[in-house]
N, CA, C and O atoms as CSV, one atom per row, in Angstrom:
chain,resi,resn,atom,element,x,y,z
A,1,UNK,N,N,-105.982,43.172,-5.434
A,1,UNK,CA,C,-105.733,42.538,-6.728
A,1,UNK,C,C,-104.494,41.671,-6.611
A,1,UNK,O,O,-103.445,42.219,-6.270
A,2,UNK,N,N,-104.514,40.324,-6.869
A,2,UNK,CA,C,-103.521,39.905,-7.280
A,2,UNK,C,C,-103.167,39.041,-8.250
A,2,UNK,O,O,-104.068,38.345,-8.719
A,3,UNK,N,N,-101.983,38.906,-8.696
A,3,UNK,CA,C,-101.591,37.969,-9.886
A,3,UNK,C,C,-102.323,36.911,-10.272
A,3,UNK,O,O,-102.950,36.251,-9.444
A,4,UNK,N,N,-102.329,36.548,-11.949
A,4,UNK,CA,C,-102.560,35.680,-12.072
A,4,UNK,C,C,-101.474,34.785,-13.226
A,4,UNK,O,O,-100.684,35.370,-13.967
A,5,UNK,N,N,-101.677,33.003,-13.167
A,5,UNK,CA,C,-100.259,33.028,-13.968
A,5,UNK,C,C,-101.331,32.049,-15.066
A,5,UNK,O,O,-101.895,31.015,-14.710
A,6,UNK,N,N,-101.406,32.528,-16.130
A,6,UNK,CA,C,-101.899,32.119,-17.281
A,6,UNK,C,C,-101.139,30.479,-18.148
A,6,UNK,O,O,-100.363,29.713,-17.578
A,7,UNK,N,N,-101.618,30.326,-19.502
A,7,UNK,CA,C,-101.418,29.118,-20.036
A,7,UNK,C,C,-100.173,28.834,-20.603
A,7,UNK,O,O,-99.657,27.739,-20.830
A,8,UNK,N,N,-99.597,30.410,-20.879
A,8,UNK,CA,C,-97.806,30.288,-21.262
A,8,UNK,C,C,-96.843,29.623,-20.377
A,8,UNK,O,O,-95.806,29.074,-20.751
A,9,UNK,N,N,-97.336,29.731,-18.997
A,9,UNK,CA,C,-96.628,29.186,-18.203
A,9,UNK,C,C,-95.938,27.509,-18.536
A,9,UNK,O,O,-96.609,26.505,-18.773
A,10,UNK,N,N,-94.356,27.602,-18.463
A,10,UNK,CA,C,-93.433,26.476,-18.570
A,10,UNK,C,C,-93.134,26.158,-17.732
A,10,UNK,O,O,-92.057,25.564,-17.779
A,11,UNK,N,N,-93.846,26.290,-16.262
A,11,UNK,CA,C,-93.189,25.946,-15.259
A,11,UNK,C,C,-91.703,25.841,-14.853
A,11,UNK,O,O,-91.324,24.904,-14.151
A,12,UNK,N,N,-90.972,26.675,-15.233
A,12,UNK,CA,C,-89.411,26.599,-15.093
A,12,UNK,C,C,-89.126,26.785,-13.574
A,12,UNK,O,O,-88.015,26.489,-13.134
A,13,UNK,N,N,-90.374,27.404,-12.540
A,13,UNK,CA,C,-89.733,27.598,-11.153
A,13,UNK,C,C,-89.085,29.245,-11.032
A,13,UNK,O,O,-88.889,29.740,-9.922
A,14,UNK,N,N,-88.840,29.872,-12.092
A,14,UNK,CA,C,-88.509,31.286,-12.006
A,14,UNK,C,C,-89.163,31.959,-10.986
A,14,UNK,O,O,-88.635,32.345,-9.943
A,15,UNK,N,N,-90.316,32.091,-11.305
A,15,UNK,CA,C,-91.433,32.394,-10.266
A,15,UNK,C,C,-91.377,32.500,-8.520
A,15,UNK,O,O,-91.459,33.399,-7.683
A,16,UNK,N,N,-91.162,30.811,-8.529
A,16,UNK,CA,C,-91.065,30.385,-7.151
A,16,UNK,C,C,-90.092,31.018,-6.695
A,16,UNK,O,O,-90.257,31.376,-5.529
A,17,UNK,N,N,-88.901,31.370,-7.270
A,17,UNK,CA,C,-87.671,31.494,-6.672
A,17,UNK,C,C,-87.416,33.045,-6.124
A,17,UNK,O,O,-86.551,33.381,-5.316
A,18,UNK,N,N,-88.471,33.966,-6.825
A,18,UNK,CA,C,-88.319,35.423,-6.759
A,18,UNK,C,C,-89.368,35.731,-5.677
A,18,UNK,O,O,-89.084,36.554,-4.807
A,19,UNK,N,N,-90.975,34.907,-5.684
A,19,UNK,CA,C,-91.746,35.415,-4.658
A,19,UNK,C,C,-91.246,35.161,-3.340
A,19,UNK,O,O,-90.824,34.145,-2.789
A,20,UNK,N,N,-91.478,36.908,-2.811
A,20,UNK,CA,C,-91.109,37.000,-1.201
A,20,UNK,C,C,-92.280,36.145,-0.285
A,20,UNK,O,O,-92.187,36.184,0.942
A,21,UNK,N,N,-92.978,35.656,-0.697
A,21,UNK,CA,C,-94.399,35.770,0.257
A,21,UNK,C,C,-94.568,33.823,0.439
A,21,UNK,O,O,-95.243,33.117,1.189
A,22,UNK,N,N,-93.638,33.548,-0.598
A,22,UNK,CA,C,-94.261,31.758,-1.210
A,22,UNK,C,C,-95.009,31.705,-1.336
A,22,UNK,O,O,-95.574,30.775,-0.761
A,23,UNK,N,N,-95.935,32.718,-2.305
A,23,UNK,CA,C,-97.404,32.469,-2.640
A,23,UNK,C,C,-97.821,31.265,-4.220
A,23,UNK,O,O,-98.873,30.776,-4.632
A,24,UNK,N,N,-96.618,31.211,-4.610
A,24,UNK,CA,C,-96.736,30.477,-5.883
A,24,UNK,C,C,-96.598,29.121,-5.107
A,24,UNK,O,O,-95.896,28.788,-4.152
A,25,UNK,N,N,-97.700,28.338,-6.011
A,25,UNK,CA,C,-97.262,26.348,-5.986
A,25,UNK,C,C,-97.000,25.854,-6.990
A,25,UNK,O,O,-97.218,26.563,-7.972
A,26,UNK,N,N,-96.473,24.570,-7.228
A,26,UNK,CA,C,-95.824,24.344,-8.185
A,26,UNK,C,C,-97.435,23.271,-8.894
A,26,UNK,O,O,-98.416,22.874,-8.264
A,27,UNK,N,N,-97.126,23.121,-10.235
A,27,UNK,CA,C,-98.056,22.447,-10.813
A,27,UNK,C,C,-97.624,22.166,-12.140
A,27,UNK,O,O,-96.404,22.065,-12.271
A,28,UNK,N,N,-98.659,21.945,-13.640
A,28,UNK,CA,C,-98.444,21.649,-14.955
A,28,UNK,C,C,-98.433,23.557,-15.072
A,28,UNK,O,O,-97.708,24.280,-15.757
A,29,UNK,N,N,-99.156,23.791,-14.443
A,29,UNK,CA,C,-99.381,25.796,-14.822
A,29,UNK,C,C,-99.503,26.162,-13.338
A,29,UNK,O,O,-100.412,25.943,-12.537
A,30,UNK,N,N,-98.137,26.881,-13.182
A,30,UNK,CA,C,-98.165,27.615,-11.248
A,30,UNK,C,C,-99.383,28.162,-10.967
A,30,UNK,O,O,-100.153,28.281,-11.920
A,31,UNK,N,N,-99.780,28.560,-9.778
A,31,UNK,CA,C,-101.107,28.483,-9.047
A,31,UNK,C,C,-100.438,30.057,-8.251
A,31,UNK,O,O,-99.677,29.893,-7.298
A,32,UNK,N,N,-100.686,31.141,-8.586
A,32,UNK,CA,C,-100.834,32.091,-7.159
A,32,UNK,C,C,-101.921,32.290,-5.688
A,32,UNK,O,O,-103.059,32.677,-5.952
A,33,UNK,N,N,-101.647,32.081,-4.458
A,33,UNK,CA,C,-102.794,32.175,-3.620
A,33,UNK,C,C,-103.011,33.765,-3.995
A,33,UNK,O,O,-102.100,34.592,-3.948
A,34,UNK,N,N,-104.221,34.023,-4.334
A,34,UNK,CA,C,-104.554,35.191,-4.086
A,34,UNK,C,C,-104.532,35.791,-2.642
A,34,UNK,O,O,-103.903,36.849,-2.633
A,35,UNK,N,N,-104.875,35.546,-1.799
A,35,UNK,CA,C,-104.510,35.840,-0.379
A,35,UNK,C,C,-103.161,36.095,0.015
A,35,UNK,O,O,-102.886,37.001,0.802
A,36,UNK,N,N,-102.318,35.353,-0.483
A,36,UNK,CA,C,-100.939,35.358,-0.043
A,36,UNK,C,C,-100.063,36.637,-0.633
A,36,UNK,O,O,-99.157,37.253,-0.072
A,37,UNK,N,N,-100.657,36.838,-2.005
A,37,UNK,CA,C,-100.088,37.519,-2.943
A,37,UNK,C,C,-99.959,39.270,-2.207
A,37,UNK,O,O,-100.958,39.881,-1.828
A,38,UNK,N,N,-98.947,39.673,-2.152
A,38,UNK,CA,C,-98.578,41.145,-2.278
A,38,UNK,C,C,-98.798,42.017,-2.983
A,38,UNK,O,O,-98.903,43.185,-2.611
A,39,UNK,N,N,-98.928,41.561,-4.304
A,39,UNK,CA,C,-99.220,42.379,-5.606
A,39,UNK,C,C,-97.880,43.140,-5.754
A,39,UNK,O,O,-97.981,44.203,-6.367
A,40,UNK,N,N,-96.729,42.827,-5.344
A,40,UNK,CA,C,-95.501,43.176,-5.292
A,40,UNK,C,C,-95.274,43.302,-7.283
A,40,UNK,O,O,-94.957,44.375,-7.797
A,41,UNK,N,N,-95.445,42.371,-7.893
A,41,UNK,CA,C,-95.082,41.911,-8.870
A,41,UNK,C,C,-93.762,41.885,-10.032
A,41,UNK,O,O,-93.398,42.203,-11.164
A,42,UNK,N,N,-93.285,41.036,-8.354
A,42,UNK,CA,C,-91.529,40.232,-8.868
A,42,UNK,C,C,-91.646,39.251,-9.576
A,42,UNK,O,O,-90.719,39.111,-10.374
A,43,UNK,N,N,-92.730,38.212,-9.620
A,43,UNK,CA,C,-92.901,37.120,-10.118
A,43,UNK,C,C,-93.729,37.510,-11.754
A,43,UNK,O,O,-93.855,36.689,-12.663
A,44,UNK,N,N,-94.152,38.778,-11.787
A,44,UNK,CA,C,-94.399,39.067,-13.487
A,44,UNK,C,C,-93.161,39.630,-14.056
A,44,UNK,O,O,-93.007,39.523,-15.273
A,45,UNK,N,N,-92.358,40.149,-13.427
A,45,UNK,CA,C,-91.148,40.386,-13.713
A,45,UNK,C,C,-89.844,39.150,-14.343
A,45,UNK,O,O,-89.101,39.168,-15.325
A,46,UNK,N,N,-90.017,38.340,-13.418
A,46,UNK,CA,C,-88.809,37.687,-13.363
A,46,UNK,C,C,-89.359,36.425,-14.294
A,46,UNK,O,O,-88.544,35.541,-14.557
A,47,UNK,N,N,-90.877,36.301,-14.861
A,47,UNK,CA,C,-91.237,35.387,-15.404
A,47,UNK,C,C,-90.674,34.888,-17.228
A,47,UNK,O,O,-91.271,35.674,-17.964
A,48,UNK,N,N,-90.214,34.382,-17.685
A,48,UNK,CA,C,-89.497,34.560,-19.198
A,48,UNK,C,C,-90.436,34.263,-19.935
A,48,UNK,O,O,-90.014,34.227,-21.090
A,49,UNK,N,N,-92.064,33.904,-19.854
A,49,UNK,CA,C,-92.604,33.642,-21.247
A,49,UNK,C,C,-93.594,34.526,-20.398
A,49,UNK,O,O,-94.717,34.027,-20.463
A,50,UNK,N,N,-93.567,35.784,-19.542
A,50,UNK,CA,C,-94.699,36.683,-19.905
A,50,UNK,C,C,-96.297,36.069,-19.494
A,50,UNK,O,O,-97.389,36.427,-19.936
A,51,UNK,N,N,-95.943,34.950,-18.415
A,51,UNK,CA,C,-97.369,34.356,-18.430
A,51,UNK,C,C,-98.113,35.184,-16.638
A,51,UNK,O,O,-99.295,35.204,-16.294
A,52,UNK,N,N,-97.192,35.608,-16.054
A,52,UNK,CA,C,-98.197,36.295,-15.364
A,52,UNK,C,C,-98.655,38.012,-15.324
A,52,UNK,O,O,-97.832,38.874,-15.634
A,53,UNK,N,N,-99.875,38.310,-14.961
A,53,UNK,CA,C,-100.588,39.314,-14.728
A,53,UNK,C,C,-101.348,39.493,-13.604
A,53,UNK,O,O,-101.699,38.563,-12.878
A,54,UNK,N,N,-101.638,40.723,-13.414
A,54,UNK,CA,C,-102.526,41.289,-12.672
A,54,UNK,C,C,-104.184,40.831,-13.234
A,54,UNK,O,O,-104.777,40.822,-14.313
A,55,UNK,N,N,-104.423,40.555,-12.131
A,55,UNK,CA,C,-105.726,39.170,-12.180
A,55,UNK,C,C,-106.657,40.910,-12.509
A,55,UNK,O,O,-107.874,40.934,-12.696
C-alpha cells in the first residue's frame, strides 16, 4: 500500500522535503510513485492541508 496525495494539495513542497525515498514529484497536485513509496508515512505527517493518505 502506498500513499496517495489528493486535491487539497497546495503544493508547498513540504512533502518533498520530508520523503526519505524521493518518491514525491512536483506538479499542480504532487504525484507519489507507488513503487518508490515505503509506506513510511512522513509525508502524511508533515503535510499542512491533510491531503495525503494511504491509497
Amino acid at each position: 500500500m502506498a500513499y496517495v496525495i489528493n486535491e487539497d494539495c497546495i503544493a508547498c513542497g513540504t512533502c518533498i522535503d520530508e520523503c526519505p525515498v524521493n518518491a514525491i514529484s512536483e506538479g499542480d497536485i504532487y504525484k507519489i510513485d507507488p513503487d518508490a513509496c515505503t509506506d513510511c508515512g512522513t509525508c502524511a505527517d508533515a503535510c499542512p492541508t491533510e491531503a495525503i493518505h494511504p491509497a
